[in-house]
N, C-alpha and C positions, 0 to 999 in steps of 0.2 A: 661597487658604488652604484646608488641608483638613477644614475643620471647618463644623459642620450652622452657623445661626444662631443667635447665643446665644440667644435666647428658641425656640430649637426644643425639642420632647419630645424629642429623641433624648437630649439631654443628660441625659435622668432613665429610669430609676435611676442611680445612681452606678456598677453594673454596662458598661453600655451605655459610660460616660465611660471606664470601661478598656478596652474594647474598640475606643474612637475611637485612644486612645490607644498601643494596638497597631497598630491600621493606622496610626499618623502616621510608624512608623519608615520609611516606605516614600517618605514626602516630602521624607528627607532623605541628602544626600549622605557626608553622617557612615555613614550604616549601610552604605554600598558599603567606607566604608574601615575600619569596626569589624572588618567580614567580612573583608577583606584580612590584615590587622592578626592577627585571632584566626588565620588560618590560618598564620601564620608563628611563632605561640607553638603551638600544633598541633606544626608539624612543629620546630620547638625541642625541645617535651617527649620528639618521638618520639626525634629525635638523640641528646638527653641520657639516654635507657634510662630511661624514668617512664614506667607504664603509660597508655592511653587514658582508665580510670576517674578514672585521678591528675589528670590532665591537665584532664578537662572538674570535676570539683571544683575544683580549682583557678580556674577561669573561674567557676564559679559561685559559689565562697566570699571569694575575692581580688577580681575584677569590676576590676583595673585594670593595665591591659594592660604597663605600664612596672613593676608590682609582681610581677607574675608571671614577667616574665622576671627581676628581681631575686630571686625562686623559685627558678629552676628555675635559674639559673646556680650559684646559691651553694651549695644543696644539689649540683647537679651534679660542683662542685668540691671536695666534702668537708667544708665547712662544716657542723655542728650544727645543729642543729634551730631551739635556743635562737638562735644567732647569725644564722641565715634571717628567723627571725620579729623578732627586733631589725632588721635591714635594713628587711624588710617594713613594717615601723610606721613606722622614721624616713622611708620613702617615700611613706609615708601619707597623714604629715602634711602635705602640698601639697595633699590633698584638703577639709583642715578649712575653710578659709577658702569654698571653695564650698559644701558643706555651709550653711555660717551664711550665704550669702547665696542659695541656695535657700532652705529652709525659711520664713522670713517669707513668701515670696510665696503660702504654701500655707495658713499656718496664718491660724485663724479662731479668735474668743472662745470656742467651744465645741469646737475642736482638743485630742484628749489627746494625752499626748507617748509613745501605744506606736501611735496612729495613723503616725506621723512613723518610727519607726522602719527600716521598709524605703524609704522613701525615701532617707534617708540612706544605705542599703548600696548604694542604685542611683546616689549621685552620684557620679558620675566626671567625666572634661571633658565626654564627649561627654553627657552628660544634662544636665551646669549649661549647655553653651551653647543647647542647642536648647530648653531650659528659659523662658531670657529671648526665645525668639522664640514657643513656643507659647503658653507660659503666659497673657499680654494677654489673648487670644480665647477662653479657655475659661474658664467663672464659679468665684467663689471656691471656691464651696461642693463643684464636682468636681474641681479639683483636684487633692487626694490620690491619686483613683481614679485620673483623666485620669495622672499621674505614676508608678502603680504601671504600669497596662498599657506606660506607653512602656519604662519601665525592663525588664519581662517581656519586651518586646518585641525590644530591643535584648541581654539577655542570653538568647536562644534563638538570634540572630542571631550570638554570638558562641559558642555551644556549637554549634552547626552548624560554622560554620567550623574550631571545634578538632578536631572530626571528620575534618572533608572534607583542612585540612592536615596530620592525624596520617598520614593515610592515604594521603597522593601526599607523605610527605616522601622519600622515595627519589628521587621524580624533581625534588627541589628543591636545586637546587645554592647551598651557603653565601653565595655572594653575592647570589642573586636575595632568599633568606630576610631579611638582614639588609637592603635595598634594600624592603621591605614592611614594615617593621618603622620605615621611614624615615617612610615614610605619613604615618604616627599625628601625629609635632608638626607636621607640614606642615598637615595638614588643618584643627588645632587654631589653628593661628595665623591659616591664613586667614579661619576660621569667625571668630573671634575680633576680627577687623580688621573683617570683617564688620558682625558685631552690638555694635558700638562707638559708638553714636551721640551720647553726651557730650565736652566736651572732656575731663575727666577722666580717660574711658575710651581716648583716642587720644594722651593724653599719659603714661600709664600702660603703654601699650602701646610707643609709640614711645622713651620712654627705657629701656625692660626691654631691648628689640632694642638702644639704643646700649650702654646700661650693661654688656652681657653678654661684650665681647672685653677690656674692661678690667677686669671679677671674673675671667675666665678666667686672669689674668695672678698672681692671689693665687696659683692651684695648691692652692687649700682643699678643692677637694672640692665646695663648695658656692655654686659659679658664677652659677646658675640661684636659687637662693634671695637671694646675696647683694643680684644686679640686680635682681631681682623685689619684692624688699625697701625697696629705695633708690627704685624708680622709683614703685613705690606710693605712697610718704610721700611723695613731691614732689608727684605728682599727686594727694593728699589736701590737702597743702597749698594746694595750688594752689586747689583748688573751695572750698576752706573761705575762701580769700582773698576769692573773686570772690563768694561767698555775701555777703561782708559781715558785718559783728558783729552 
């Protein structure tokens, strides 16, 4: 693990705990495919005629890699501003539920709620998962910091790459781009299988995986949510059974 002991000084000031927590992006194999990932929306922006400043804004005010290309296509295609930023939010919303299961692990009786604020623009999957593995080893009270540096971390990580793929998108041919862009839920899911260590958590995951060829079959739109929805409640069910009254 790459963190001091918790009773080390390093951990204090709360300065220091951001700067543990910008080096921690470096112990995770998420940040090889954030960097991937961003340089294929990079060279997406460059494709679709959006300037480079557009582009890396966009990575730094969006921060989620599946909303952005939801950006940059729709606007692409002519779509309205108004009707972008509607997409963008109803894609959002899959981000809420991490959010509210971040947060608790951070907040303390003396926590105000404009502290909490940039974390929450930093959660995406890649911060809620690597969240429930850092998080244990690092004390309450740094936290916040420890979660601001990783988030900084990680989105310097992915303005880099929108650079590096704006800039070689001429030598990226449509299918390599969209084959990068593949990355993203792969990695999510293994990370994910990974840091599963309740039954809950592996039956939550193993019925979303079943449930997902038969919501594809509605033709709703909303496949990913429907099964994600259904396997959830089961597997809340479930723990709440085995909890006992």
């Amino acid at each position: 693990m790459p963190f001091p002991p918790l009773d080390s000084p390093q951990w204090h000031p709360p300065l220091r705990a951001f700067a543990i927590g910008m080096g921690a992006v470096r112990s995770t194999i998420l940040s090889l495919v954030l960097f991937v990932t961003y340089v294929g929306i990079g060279a997406l922006a460059h494709d679709t005629h959006f300037s480079l400043a557009w582009a890396m804004m966009g990575t730094l005010l969006v921060w989620a890699g599946p909303a952005q290309i939801i950006l940059i296509s729709t606007l692409a295609s002519g779509a309205s501003i108004v009707q972008s930023a509607i997409a963008v939010t109803v894609s959002a919303i899959r981000l809420f539920p991490m959010v509210v299961a971040v947060l608790p692990m951070m907040r303390a009786p003396e926590t105000k709620r404009r502290q909490l604020v940039l974390v929450a623009h930093f959660t995406a999957v890649t911060l809620w998962v690597e969240c429930y593995r850092f998080l244990p080893h690092v004390p309450r009270d740094k936290r916040i910091a420890f979660v601001h540096g990783l988030g900084c971390g990680l989105v310097l990580i992915g303005l880099v790459a929108t650079v590096i793929g704006y800039e070689l998108a001429a030598n990226l041919t449509q299918t390599f781009g969209s084959a990068i862009l593949l990355l993203t839920p792969l990695s999510f899911l293994f990370s994910t299988a990974r840091n599963s260590k309740e039954l809950a958590d592996v039956l939550a995951l193993g019925l979303g995986l079943a449930f997902y060829p038969l919501a594809s079959l509605l033709n709703s739109g909303l496949d990913i949510l429907v099964s994600g929805v259904a396997a959830g409640t089961i597997a809340f069910a479930v723990h709440k059974w085995r909890e006992g009254p």
